[in-house]
N, C-alpha and C positions, 0 to 999 in steps of 0.2 A: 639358227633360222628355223622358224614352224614351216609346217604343211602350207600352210596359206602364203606364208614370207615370200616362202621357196617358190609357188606357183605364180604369183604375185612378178618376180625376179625373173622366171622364166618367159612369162608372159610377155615380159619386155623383147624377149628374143626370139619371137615368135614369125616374125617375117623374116628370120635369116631361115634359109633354103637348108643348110647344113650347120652344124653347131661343133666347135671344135674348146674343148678343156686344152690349155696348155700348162707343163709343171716342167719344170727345170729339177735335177736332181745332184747331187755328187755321190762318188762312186768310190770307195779303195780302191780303183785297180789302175795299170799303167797304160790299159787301152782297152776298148771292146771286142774281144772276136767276134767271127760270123757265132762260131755257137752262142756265147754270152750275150750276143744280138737278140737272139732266137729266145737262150731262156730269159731275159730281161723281158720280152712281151710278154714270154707266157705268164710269168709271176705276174706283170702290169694288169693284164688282162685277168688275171683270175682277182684281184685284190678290185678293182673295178665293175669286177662282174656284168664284159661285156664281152663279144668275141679278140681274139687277135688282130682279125683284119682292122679290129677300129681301133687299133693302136696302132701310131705312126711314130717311131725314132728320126727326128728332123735334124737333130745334129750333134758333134760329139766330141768336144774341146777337151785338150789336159788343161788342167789349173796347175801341175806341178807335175815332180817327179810320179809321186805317186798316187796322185788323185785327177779321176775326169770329172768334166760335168756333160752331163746327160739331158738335151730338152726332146719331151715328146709329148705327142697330143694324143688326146679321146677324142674321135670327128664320128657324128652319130646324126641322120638325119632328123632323131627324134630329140627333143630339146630334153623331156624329162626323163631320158636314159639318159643325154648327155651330166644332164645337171647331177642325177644320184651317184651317175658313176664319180665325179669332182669330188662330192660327197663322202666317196667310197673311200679316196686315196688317203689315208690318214697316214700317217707314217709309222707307227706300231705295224698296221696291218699288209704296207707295204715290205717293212721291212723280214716280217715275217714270211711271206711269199716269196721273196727275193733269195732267203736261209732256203726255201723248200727248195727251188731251183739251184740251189750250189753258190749263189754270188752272195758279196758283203751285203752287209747293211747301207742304207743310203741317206742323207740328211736333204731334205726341202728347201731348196735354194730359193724358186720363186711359187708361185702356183699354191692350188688348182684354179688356175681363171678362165674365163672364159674369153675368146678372142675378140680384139675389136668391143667389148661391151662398155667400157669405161669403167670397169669395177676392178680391183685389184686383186682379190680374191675370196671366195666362195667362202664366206664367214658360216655357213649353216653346221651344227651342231647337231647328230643326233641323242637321246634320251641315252645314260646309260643302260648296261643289258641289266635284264630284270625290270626296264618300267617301259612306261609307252607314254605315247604324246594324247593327254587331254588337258588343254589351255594349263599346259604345264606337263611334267612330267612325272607320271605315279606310278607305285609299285605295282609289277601282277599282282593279280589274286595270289590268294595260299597257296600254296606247292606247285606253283607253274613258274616260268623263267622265258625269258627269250632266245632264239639262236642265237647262237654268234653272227656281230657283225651283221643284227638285222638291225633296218632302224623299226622301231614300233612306233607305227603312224596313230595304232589305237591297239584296243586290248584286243582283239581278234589274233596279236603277233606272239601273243601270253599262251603259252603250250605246256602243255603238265610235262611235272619232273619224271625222271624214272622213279620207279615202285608208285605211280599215279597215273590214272587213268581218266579221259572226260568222260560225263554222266550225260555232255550236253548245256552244264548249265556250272559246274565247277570242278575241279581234279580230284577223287578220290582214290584212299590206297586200293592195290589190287588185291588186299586181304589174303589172305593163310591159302588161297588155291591157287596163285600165280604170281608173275613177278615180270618187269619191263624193264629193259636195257636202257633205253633211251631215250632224249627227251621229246615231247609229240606228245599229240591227240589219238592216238594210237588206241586199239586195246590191250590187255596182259596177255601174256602166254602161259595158258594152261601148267602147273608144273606135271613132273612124267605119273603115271599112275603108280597109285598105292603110296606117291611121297606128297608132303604139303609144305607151304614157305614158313620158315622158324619166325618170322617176323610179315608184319602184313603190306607191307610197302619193299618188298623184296625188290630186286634191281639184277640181281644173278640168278641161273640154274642153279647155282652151288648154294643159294639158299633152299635148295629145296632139301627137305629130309625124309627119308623114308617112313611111314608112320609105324604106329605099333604094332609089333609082330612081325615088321618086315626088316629087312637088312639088303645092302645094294653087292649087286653080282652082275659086272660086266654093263655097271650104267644104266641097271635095271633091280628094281625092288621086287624081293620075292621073300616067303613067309620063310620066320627062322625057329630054331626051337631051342636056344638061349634060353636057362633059366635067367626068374630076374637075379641081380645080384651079378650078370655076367653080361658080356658083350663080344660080340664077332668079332672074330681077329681077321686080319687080312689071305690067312691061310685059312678059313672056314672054319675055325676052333673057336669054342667059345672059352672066353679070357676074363677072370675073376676081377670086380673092381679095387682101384688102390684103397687103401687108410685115405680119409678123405673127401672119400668120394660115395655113390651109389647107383645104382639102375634098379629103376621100377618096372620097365618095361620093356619090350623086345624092338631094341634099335640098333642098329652097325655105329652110330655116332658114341662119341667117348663115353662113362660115364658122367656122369652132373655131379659138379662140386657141390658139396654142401654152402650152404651159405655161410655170408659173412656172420663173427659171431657166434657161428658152431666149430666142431671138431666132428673129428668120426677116425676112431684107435682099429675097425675093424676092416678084414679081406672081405671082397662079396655083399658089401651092403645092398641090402635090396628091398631099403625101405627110408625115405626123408627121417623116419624116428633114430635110426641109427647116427643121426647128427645132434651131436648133443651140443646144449648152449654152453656155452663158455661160462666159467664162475663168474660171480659177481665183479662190477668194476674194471671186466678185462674184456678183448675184442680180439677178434682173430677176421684172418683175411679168408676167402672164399677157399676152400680146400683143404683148410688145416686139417693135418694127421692127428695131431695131439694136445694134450691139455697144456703142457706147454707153449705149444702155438696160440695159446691166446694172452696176450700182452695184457700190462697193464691201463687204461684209456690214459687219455691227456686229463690231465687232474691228479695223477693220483703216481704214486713213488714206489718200485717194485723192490720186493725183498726177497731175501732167499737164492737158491742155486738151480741149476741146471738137473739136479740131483732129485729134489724136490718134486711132489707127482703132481703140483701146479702153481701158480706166482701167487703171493702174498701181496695184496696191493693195499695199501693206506695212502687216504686223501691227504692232498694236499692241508693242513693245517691253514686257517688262518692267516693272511702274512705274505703266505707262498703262493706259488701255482706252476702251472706245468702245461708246458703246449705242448707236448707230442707223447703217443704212445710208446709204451716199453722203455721208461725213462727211470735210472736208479734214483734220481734227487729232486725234489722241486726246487726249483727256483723263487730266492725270494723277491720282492718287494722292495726296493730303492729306500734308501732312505731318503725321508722327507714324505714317505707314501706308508699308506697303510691300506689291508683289506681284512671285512669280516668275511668273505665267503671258505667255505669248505670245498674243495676239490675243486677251483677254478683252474681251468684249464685256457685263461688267457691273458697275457697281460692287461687286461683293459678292468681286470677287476682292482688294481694297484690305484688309490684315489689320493690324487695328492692330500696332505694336510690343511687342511681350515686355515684359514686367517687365525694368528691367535696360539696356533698350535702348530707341535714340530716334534719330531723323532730323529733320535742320531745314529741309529742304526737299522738294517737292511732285515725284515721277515716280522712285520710288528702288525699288529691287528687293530693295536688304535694307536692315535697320536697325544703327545703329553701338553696340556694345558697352560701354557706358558702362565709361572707360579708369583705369586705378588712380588712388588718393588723390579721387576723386569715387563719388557717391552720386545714386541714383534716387529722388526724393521724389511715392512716388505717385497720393498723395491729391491733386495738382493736377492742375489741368483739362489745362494744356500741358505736361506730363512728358516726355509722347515726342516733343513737334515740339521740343523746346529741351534744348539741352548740359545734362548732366548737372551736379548741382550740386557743386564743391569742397567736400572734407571741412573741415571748421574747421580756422582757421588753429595751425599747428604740429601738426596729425595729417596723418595718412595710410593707404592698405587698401593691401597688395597685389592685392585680390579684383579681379574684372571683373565688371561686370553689379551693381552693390551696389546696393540697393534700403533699404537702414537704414543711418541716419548713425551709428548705434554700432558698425556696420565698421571705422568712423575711428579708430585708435588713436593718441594723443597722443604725439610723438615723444618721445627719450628727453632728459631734463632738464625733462619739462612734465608735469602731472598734470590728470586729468580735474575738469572740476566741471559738475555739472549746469545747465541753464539753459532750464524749460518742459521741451518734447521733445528740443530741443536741447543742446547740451552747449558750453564751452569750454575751452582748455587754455591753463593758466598755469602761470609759470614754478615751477620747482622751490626752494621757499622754501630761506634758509644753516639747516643744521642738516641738511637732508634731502638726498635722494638720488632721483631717477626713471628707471627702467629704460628706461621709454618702452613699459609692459602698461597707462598710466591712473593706476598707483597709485603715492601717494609713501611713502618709511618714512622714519623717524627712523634718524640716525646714533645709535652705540654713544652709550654714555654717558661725558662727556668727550673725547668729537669733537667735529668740528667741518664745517661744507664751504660753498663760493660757492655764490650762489644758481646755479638752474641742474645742479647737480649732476645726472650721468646712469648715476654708479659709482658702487658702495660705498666702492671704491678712494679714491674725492675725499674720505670722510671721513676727515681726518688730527685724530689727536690735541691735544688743545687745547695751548697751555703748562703747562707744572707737569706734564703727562704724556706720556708713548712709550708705543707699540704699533705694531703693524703696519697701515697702512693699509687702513681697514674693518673691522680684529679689535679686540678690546679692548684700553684704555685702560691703563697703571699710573702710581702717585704715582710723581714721580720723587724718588729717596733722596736722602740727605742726601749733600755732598761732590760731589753731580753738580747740572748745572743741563740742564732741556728747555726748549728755543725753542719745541716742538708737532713733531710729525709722529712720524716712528719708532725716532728712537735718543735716548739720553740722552747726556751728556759732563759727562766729569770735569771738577771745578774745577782751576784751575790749583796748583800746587806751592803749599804751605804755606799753602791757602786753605780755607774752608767755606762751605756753603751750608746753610739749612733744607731740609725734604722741600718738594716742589713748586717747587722755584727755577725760575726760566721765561726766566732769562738771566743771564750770565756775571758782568753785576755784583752780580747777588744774591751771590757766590760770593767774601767778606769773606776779609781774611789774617786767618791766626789770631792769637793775641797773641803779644808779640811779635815780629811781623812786621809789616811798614805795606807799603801799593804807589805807590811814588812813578809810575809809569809802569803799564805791566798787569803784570810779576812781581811778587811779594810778596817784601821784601827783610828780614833780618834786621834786629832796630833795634839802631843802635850805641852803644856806650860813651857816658854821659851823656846816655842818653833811655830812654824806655819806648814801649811801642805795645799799645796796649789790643784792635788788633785793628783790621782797615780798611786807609783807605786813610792813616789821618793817624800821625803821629809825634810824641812831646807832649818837651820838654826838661827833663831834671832842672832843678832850682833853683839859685841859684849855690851856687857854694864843695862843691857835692855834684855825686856820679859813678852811672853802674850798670853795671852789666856786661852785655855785648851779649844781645840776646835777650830784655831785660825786657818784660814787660809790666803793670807796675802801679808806680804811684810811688813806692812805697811800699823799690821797688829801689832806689830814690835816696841812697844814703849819702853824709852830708857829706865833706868830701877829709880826708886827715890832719891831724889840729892845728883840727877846722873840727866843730862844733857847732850845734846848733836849739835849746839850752836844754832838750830833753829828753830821755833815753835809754830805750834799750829795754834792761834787765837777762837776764839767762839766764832768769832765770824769765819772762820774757815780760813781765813787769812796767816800765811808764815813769814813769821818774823823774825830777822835776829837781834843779837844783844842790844845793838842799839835802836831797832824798831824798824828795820829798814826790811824790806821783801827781800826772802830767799827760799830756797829749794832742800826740804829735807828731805836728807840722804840715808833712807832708813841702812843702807849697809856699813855705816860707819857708827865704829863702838862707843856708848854713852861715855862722858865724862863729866868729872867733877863740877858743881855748878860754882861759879865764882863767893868769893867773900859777901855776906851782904844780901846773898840772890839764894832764893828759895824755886827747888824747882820739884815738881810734882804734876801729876797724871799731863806730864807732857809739857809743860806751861811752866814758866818762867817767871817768879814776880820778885820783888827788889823790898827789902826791907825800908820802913817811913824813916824819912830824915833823921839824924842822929840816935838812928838803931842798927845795930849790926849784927851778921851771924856768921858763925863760923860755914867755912866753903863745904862743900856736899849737902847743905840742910836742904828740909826740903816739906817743915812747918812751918807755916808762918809765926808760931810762937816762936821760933829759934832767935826770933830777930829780939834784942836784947838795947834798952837805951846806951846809950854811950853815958863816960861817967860825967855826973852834974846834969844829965837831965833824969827823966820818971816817964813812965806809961800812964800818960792820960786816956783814959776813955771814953771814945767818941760813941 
C-alpha cells in the first residue's frame, strides 16, 4: 500500500475518537510472567515505534503444553501513528526485538488490523531498504541507503553511506583528510594531525596513517628519523624491510609489498626499483622474495627444480592448454577437438571438429579430413573422436569431408537398394546392366548379359538373333544360323535352316542331300534323301538317280516291276488294268512272260509274240512259230 493508499485507508477512520491495531501472536513459552509481560511491551513497542503505554496485552491463552497465544493492541489517538506503527510490526522485526528482550521468537497468528474497520489486515508494504516510494519504488542515489526499518516515503529518507558525505545535492567521499562511521548526512571527521585516510572514502580512525616522516606514539604522529629502506618498530627501533618488500619513506605502517609480478631477493629495500619483474611468461603474487616465486602463468608448462635460479616455462603447444599457474603439464584437447593457439590458457580454445572431419586422439592442432570412399555420420555422439565410417561395401565418393552416406556411389556392376537410412549395393542381376550412377536398366529386348554387368556393351544378343552389342536385336533369317552376339553365319553349302536357328546343327541338307560328316553330300544313284543328315535306300531290284529326294524316285531296274504302274496319265494300274497303290517300299520283280516292263510301265507283247520273263524291250517280243513280224 503507497502513501496515498495508506492515507486514503486512514482517512476512512478518521472519525473514530481512538484507533486501536489488534495482532494476535504465539509464543514458545508455557506462560507469561509479570517480567516477560514487561519485556514483551517493551520489544512491541520499540519494533512499533510508539511509547509502552500504547501497547496493551488484552489476553493470554495456552494453545498447548508449550505454546501461548498472545492478543494485543497499538490504541493511539492519532490514526497515522496508529496506521505506521501496524506497518511497523513485520514479523523479522518483531522477532528481532523480542531476541533483544530475552523471549522466543513469535509467529503472526492474526493481524495487524485495525479494530471494527472491516478490513482484515493492513496489506501496506513498505519499499525495500536502499529505495524510496516515487509512483513506485527506486533506488537511492550513489552511495546513500536507508535506515533500518524506515519506510522511504521519498528520496529525502536516502542518507549517505559511511566514508560519504552530503554536498547538499549528492554523497561524496570524504577524501584522503577524514573518514565517517556512519550512515547519515553527517559531515567527516577530520583524521588526527600529521596522519591522512589510505583510501578516500574511509569509514574508521584506523584508516587513518601517519604521513611521511611521521610514525604513531601513544595515538599521536610525531616526526621519525627511520632511514628509508626501514620502519619503526613498536619499541622505537627502526627495523630493516623483508626480501619482498620496501619503504621509500618515513612511516610506522609495514613495509609495501612489491607488486604482483615482481620479486625483490633484498634486506632494506628502499626504492620500488629494487622489485624486479618477474621473467618472461611467469607471475608472482604481491611480496614475492624470489625468482622462484614467480610461477609459470596459465598457458604455459614449468620445467626444471627448486634448484634452478628460476622456472623455465614453455607454452602450451598447440592441442593443449593450461588454466592455472605454476602447472608441470598442459592439458590436452579431447578428442574429436582440436586448437591452433599457443599458450592457451583456457579450455574454450579446444573447437570441436567440422563437419566432415574428426581426430582419435587427445592434444591435435587440427582435425583429419574424412578421406574418399568414407562418410561422416553425424548424429552420433563419437563422430569426430572416431575414423570416419566406410561407404558400403562395393561403393565408393571421390568427395573429402562426406557427412551423407548417399555420397556413396555403388560401383559399376552393383545397383543401389535402399536399407532404413542406409542403403546396400548388389550385384547387377543377367539381363541387366550397371553403370556404377546406383541404377540398373534392362538390356535391349533379346539380349542378354552375366550377372554383374557394368556395360551396355555386355549385353549381347540372345541365340536365334544378331545385333550389335548393346543396339538392337534381329531374327536371324532363314539359311543362316546365330550362336547370340553380333553377326549371323551362313549355313553350310546345300543346307537350310528355319528363321532364329541359334546353331549350325539347326542348318539341315536340303533334299536330296544327306551329311554324312558336316558337308551336305549329293544322295547317290539307288537312294533318296529327304533332307538331314540321313540317306534312306531305294528298294531291291529298283534304282534313282542322284539327287533324289523322295522314294517315290525309286524305279524298279529294267525287266523288274511292283505289280503296279504309273500310266502317262498319272493313273496306277495293275496287271490287269485295274486302280492300285504303288508301294515304292516293296522290292521290284521279275515282269511276267510275254510283258515288257521298262522306265516303270508295263506293256504286253502283240498277239502271237512272246518274251521271255524280266524283258524289258519291246523287241524281245519274238512271233510265235508259224507266224512273222509284219510292219505296221
Amino acid at each position: 500500500m503507497n502513501k496515498l493508499a495508506l492515507a486514503l485507508h486512514l482517512s476512512f477512520l478518521a472519525a473514530i475518537s481512538a484507533y486501536t491495531v489488534e495482532v494476535a501472536v504465539s509464543l514458545n513459552l508455557p506462560a507469561l510472567t509479570a517480567a516477560q509481560h514487561s519485556q514483551f511491551v517493551a520489544a512491541v513497542a520499540t519494533t512499533a515505534e510508539v511509547g509502552e503505554d500504547k501497547i496493551h496485552v488484552v489476553q493470554v491463552d495456552p494453545l498447548n503444553a508449550t505454546f501461548i497465544q498472545v492478543e494485543f493492541q497499538v490504541v493511539s489517538a492519532d490514526y497515522m501513528e496508529a496506521g505506521l506503527a501496524g506497518i511497523r510490526l513485520q514479523q523479522p522485526y518483531v522477532d528481532e526485538d523480542l531476541h533483544a528482550q530475552g523471549l522466543p521468537s513469535a509467529t503472526i497468528l492474526s493481524g495487524p488490523s485495525f479494530e471494527g474497520s472491516g478490513h482484515d489486515m493492513l496489506a501496506c508494504t513498505g519499499c525495500e531498504r536502499g529505495q524510496y516510494l516515487d509512483a513506485g519504488c527506486r533506488d537511492c542515489p550513489p552511495n546513500s541507503n536507508t535506515q533500518p526499518r524506515v519506510i522511504a516515503s521519498d528520496v529525502n529518507a536516502c542518507v549517505c553511506m559511511p566514508g560519504y558525505t552530503s554536498n547538499g545535492v549528492i554523497c561524496e567521499p570524504c577524501g584522503f583528510e577524514g573518514y565517517k562511521a556512519h550512515l547519515g548526512n553527517e559531515s567527516c571527521t577530520t583524521c588526527p594531525a600529521n596522519s591522512s585516510a589510505v583510501v578516500e572514502n574511509a569509514t574508521a580512525i584506523t584508516q587513518c596513517r601517519c604521513n611521511v616522516g611521521f610514525v604513531q606514539e601513544a595515538g599521536v604522529c610525531v616526526e621519525t628519523l627511520c632511514e628509508p629502506g626501514h620502519v619503526a618498530s613498536t619499541n622505537d627501533t627502526c627495523v630493516a624491510c623483508e626480501p619482498g618488500k620496501f619503504q621509500s619513506y618515513y612511516d610506522i605502517s609495514i613495509c609495501v609489498e612489491c607488486g604482483p609480478d615482481t620479486y625483490n631477493e633484498q634486506y632494506a629495500a628502499h626504492s620500488m626499483a629494487a622489485c624486479l619483474q618477474c621473467p618472461d611468461f611467469t607471475t608472482s603474487a604481491a611480496g614475492s622474495r624470489s625468482a622462484l616465486d614467480c610461477v609459470c602463468r596459465a598457458g604455459y608448462a614449468t620445467s626444471g627444480s627448486n634448484l634452478d635460479p628460476a622456472r623455465s616455462c614453455h607454452a602450451c603447444p598447440p592441442g593443449f592448454f593450461q588454466l592455472y599457474a605454476n602447472s608441470s603439464e598442459c592439458s590436452a584437447c579431447g578428442a574429436g577437438t582440436y586448437s591452433v593457439a599457443t599458450a592457451a590458457s583456457s579450455a574454450s580454445v579446444c573447437t570441436e571438429c567440422s563437419d566432415g572431419h574428426y581426430i582419435v586422439h587427445a592434444g591435435a592442432s587440427a582435425c583429419t579430413l574424412c578421406p574418399p570412399s568414407t562418410w561422416q555420420n553425424t548424429s552420433s555422439d563419437v563422430a569426430k573422436s572416431t575414423p570416419c565410417e566406410a561407404c558400403p561395401a562395393h561403393s565408393n565418393t571421390s568427395d573429402l569431408g562426406s557427412v551423407d552416406v548417399h555420397d556413396c556411389i555403388c560401383q559399376p556392376g552393383y545397383h543401389k537398394v535402399p536399407e532404413g537410412e542406409l542403403f546396400q549395393c548388389q550385384l547387377c542381376a543377367p539381363g541387366e546392366y550397371c553403370l556404377g550412377d546406383n541404377l540398373r536398366r534392362p538390356c535391349s529386348e533379346n539380349s542378354e548379359s552375366l550377372e554383374g554387368s557394368d556395360d551396355p556393351a555386355d549385353c549381347t544378343c540372345s541365340g536365334g538373333y544378331y545385333g550389335p552389342n548393346g543396339g538392337a536385336c534381329e531374327l536371324c533369317a532363314s539359311g543362316s544360323f546365330c550362336p547370340g552376339g553380333e553377326y549371323s553365319q551362313l549355313c553350310r553349302a546345300h543346307s537350310n535352316s528355319s528363321t532364329g536357328a541359334t546353331s549350325e546343327s539347326e542348318c539341315l541338307c536340303k533334299p536330296g542331300w544327306f551329311s554324312p560328316e558336316l558337308a551336305c553330300v549329293k544322295c547317290p544313284p539307288g537312294s533318296y534323301c529327304s533332307g538331314g543328315e540321313e540317306i534312306s535306300s531305294c528298294a531291291a531290284n529298283s534304282t534313282s538317280p542322284p539327287g533324289s529326294s523322295q522314294i517315290s524316285a525309286c524305279s524298279c531296274e529294267e525287266g523288274m516291276w511292283r505289280g503296279c504302274i504309273l500310266t502317262s496319265g498319272e493313273e496306277s494300274l495293275d496287271a490287269d488294268g485295274s486302280p492300285c497303290v504303288i508301294d515304292y517300299t516293296l522290292a521290284c520283280w521279275e515282269c511276267g512272260e510275254s510283258q515288257i516292263c521298262a522306265n516303270n510301265s508295263l506293256l504286253h507283247c502283240p498277239e502271237h509274240s512272246v518274251a521271255p520273263a524280266g524283258s524289258h524291250d519291246p523287241g524281245a517280243c519274238r512271233c510265235e512259230d508259224g507266224f512273222y513280224n509284219v510292219a505296221i
